[in-house]
N, CA, C and O of each residue as an XYZ file, in Angstrom:
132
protein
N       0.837     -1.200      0.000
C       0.000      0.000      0.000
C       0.876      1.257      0.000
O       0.545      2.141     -0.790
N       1.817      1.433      0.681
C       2.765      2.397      0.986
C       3.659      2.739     -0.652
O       3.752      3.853     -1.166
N       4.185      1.538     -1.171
C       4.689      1.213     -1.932
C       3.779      2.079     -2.996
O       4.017      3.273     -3.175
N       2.879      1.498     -3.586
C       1.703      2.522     -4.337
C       1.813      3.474     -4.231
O       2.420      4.129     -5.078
N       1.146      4.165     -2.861
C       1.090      5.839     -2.964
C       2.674      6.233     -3.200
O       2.810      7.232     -3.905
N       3.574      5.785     -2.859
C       4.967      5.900     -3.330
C       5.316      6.321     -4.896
O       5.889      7.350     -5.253
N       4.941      5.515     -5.524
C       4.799      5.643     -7.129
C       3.783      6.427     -7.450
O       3.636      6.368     -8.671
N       3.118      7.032     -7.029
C       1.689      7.912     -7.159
C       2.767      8.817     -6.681
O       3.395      8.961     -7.730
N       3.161      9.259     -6.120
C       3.904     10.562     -5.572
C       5.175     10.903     -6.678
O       5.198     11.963     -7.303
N       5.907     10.166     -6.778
C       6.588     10.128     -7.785
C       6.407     10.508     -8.907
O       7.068     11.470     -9.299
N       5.228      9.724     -9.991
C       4.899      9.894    -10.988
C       4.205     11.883    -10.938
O       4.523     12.752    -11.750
N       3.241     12.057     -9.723
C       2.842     13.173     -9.736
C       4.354     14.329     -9.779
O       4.264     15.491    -10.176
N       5.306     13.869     -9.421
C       6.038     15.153     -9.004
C       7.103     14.972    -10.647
O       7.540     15.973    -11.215
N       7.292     13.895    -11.042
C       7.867     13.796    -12.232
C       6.998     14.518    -13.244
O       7.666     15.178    -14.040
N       5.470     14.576    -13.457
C       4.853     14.920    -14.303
C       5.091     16.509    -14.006
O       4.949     17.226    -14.997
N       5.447     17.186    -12.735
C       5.379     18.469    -12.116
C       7.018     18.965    -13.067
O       6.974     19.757    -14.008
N       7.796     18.584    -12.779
C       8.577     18.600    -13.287
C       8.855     18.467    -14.532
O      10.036     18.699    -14.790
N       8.092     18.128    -15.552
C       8.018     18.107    -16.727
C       7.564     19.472    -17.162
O       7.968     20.155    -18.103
N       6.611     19.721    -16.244
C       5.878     20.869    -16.915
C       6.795     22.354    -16.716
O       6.837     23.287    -17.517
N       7.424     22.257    -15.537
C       8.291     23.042    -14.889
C       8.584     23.236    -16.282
O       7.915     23.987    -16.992
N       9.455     22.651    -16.641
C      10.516     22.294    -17.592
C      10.120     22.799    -19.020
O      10.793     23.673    -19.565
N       9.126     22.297    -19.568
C       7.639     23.436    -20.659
C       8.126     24.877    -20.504
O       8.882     25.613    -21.139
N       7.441     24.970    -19.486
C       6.995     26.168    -19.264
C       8.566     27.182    -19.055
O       8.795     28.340    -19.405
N       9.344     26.284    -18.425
C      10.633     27.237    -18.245
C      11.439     27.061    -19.897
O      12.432     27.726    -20.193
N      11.147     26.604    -20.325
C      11.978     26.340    -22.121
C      10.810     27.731    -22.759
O      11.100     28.887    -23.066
N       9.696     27.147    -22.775
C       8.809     28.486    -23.593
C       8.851     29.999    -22.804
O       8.371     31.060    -23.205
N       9.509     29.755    -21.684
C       9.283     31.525    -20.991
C      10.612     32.041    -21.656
O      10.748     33.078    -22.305
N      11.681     30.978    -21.318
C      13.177     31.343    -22.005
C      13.429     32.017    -23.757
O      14.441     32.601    -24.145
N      11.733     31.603    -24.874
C      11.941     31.304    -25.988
C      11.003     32.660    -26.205
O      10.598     32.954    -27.330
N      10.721     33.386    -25.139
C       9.774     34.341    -24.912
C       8.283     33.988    -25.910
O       7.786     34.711    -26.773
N       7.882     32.822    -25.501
C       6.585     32.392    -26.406
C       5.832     32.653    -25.459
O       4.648     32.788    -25.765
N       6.182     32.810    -24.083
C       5.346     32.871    -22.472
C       5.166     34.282    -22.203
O       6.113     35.030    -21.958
N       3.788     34.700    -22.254
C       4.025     36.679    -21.867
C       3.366     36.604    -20.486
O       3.259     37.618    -19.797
């Protein structure tokens, strides 16, 4: 059970980090106002 929400936490903060990552490439490419 622990194990689960484990990978649920993960996956959520990897997907967070992806977007980070979007969003900080398109603010850099000034496509972000």
């Amino acid at each position: 059970m622990a194990r689960e929400a484990i990978r649920q936490n993960y996956n959520v903060q990897f997907v967070t980090a992806t977007l980070m990552a979007m969003l900080a490439k398109a603010h850099s490419k000034g496509s972000l106002d």
